[in-house]
MARBA-3410 file (N, C-alpha, C, O; in Angstrom, 1 decimal):
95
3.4,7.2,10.9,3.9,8.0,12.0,4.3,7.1,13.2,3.6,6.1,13.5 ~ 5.4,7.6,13.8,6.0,6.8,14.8,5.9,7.4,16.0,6.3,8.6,15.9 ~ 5.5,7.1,17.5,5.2,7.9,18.5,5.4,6.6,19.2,4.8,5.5,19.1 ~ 6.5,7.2,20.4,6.6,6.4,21.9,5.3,6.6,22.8,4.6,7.6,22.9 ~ 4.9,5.0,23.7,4.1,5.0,24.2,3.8,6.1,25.1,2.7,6.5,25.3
5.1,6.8,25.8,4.4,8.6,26.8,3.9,9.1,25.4,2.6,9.1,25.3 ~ 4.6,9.4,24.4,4.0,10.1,23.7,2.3,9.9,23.2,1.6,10.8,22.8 ~ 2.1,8.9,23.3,1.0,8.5,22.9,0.0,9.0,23.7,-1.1,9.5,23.5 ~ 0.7,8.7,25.1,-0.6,9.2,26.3,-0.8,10.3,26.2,-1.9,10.7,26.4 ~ 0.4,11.4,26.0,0.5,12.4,26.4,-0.4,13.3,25.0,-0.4,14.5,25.2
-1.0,12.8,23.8,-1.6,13.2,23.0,-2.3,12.4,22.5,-2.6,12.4,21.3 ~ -2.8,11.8,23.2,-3.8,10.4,23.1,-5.0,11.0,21.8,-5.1,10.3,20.8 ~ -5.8,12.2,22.1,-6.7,12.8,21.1,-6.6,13.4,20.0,-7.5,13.4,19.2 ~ -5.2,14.0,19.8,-4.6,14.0,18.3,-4.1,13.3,17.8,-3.9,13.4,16.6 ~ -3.7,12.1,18.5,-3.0,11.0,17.6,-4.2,9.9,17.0,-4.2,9.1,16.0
-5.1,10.2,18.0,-6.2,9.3,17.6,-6.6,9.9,16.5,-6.6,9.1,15.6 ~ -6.8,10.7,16.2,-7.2,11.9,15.1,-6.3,11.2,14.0,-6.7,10.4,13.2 ~ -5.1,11.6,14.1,-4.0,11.2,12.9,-4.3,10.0,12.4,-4.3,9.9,11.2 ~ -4.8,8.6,13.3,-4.6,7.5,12.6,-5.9,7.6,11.9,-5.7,6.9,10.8 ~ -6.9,8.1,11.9,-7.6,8.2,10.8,-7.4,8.5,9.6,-8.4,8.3,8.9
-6.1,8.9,9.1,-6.3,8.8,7.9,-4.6,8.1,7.6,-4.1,7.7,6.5 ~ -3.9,8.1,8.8,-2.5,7.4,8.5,-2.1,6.2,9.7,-1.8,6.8,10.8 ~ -2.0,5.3,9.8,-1.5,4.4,11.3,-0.7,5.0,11.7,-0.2,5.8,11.0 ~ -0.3,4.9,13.2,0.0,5.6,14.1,0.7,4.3,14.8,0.1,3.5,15.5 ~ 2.3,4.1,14.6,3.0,3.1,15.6,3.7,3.4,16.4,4.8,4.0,16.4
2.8,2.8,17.7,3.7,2.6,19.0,4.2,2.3,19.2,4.0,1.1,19.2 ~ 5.8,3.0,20.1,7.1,1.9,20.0,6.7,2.1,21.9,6.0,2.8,22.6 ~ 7.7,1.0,22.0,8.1,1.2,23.6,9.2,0.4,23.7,9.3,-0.7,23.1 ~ 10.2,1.1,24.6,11.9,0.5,24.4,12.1,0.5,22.9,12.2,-0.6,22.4 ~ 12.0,1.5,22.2,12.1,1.1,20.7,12.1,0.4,19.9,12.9,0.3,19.0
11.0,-0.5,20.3,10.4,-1.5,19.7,8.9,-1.0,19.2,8.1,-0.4,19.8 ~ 8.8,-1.6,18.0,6.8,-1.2,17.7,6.2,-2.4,18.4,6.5,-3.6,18.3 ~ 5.3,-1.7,19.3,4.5,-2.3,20.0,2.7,-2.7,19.6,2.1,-3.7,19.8 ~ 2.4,-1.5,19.1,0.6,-1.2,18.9,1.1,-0.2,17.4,2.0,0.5,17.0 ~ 0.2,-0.6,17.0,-0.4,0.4,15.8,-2.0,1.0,15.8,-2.7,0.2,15.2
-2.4,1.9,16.2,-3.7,2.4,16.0,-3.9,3.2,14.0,-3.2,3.8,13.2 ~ -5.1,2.7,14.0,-5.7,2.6,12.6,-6.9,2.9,13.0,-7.4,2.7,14.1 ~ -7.9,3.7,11.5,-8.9,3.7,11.7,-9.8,2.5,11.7,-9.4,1.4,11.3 ~ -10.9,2.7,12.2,-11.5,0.9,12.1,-12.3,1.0,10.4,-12.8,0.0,10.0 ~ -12.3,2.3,9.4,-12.7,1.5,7.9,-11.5,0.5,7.7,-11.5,-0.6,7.4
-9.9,1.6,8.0,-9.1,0.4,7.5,-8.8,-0.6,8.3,-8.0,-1.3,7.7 ~ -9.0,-1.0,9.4,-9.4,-2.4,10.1,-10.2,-3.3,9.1,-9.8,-4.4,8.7 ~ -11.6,-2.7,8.8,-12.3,-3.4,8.2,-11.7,-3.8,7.1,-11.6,-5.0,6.8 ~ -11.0,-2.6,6.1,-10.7,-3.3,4.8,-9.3,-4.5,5.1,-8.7,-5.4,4.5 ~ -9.2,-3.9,5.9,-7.7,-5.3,6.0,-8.6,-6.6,6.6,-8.1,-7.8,6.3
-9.6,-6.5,7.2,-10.7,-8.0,7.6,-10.8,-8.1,6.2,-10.1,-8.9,5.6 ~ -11.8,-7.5,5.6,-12.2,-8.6,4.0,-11.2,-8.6,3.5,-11.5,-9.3,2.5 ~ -9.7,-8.3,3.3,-9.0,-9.1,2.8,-8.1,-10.5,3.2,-7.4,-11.2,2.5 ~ -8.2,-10.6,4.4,-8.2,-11.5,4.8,-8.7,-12.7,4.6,-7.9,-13.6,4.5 ~ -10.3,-12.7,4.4,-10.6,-13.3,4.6,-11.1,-14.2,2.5,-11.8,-15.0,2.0
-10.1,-13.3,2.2,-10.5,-13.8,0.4,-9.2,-14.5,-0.2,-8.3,-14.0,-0.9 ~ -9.4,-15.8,0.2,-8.2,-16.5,0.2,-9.3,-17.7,-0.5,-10.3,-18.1,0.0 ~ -8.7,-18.1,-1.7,-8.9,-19.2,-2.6,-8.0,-19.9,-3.1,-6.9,-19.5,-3.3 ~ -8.7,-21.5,-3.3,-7.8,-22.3,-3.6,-7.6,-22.2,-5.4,-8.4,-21.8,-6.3 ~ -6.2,-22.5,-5.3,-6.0,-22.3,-7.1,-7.2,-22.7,-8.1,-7.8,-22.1,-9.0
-7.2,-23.8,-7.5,-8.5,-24.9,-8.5,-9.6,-24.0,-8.5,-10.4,-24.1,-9.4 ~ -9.9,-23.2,-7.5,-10.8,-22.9,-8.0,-10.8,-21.5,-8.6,-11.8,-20.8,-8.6 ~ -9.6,-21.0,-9.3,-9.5,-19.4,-9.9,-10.5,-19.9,-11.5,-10.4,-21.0,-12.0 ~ -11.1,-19.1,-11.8,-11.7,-19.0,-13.1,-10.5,-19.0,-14.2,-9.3,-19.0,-13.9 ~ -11.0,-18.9,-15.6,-10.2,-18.2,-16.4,-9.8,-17.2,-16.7,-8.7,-17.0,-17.3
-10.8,-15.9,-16.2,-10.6,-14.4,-16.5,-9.5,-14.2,-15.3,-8.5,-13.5,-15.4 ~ -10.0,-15.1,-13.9,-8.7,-14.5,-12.7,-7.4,-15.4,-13.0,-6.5,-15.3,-12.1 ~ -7.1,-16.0,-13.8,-6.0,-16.5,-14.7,-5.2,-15.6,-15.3,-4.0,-15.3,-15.0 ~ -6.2,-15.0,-16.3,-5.6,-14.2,-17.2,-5.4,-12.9,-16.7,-4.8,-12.1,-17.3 ~ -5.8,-12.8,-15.6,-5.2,-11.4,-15.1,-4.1,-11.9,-14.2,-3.2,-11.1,-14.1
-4.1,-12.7,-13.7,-2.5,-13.2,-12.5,-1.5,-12.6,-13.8,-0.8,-11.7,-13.6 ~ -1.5,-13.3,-15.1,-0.9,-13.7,-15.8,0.1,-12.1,-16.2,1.3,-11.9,-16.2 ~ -1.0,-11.1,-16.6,-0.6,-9.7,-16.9,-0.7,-9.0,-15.8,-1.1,-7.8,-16.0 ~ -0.4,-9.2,-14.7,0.0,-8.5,-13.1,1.1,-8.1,-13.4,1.7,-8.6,-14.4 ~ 1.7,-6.9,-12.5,2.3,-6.1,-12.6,2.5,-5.6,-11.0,1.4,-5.3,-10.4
3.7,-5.5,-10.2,3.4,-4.5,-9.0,3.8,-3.6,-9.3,4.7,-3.4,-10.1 ~ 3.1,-2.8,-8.5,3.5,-1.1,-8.9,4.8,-0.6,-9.0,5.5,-1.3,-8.3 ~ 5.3,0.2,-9.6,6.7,0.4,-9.3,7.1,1.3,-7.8,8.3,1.6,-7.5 ~ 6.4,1.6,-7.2,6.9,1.8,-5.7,7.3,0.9,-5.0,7.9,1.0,-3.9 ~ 6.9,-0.7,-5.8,6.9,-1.7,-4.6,8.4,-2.3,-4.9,9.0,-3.1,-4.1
8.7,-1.9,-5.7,10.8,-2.0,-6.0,11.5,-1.8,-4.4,12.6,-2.2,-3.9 ~ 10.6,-1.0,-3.8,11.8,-0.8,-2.4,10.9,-2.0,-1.9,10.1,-1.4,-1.2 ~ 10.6,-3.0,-1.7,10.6,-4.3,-1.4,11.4,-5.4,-1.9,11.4,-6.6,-1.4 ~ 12.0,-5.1,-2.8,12.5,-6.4,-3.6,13.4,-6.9,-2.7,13.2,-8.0,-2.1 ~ 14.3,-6.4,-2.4,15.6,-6.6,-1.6,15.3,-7.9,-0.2,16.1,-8.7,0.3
13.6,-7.5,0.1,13.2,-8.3,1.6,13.1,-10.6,1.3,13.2,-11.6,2.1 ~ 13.0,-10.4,-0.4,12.6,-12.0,-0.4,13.7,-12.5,-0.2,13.8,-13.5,0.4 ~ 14.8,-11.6,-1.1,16.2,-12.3,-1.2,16.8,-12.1,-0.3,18.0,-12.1,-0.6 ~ 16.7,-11.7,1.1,17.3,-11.8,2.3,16.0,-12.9,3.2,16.4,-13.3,4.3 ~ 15.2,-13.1,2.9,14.4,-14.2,3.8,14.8,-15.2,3.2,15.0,-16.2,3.9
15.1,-15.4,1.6,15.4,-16.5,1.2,16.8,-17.5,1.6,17.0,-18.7,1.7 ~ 17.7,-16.3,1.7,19.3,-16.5,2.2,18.9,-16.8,3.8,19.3,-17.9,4.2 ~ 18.0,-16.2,4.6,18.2,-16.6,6.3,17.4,-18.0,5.8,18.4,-18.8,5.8 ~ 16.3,-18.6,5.4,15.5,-19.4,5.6,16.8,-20.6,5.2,17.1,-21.5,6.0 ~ 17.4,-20.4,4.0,18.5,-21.7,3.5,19.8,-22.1,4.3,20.6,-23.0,4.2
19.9,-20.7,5.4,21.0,-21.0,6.2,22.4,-20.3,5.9,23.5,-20.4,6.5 ~ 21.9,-19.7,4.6,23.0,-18.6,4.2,23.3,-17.4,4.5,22.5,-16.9,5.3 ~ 24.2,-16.5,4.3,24.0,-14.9,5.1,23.4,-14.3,3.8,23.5,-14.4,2.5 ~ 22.5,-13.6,4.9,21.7,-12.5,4.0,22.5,-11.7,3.2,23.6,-11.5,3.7 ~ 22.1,-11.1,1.8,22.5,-10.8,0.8,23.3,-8.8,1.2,23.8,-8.1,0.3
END
């Protein structure tokens, strides 16, 4: 859900309510500014953060699963984002 910062003030206790179970982004000048979230999912985005390993040290079993990964098929409406970072980063026009 997307809500301008009056809007925000002006429903500050239902919107709070909402990000509990969905983020809640604040634009201002229509720009996103803030996102309110609940704090479990704060937390779960902290431990993921923070589970970052070096290759060397993946086992075999976390091998063999990189290996038969799969992203979901929702995550197809992303594809399009590498191959336009890849064209701006090489100096090319995006695709």
């Amino acid at each position: 859900m997307r809500v301008t910062s009056a809007e925000f003030m002006r429903s500050c206790g239902s919107l709070s309510n909402h990000a509990l179970t969905e983020p809640v982004t604040i634009t201002e000048d229509g720009r996103d500014r803030l996102v309110v979230l609940s704090a479990a999912e704060y937390a779960r985005l902290k431990r993921r953060d923070r589970q970052a390993v070096l290759a060397e040290e993946l086992g075999a079993a976390d091998i063999a699963a990189i290996a038969v990964a799969a992203p979901p098929p929702e995550a197809a409406q992303f594809d399009g984002e590498f191959a336009m970072d890849v064209g701006m980063e090489a100096g090319g026009p995006a695709p």
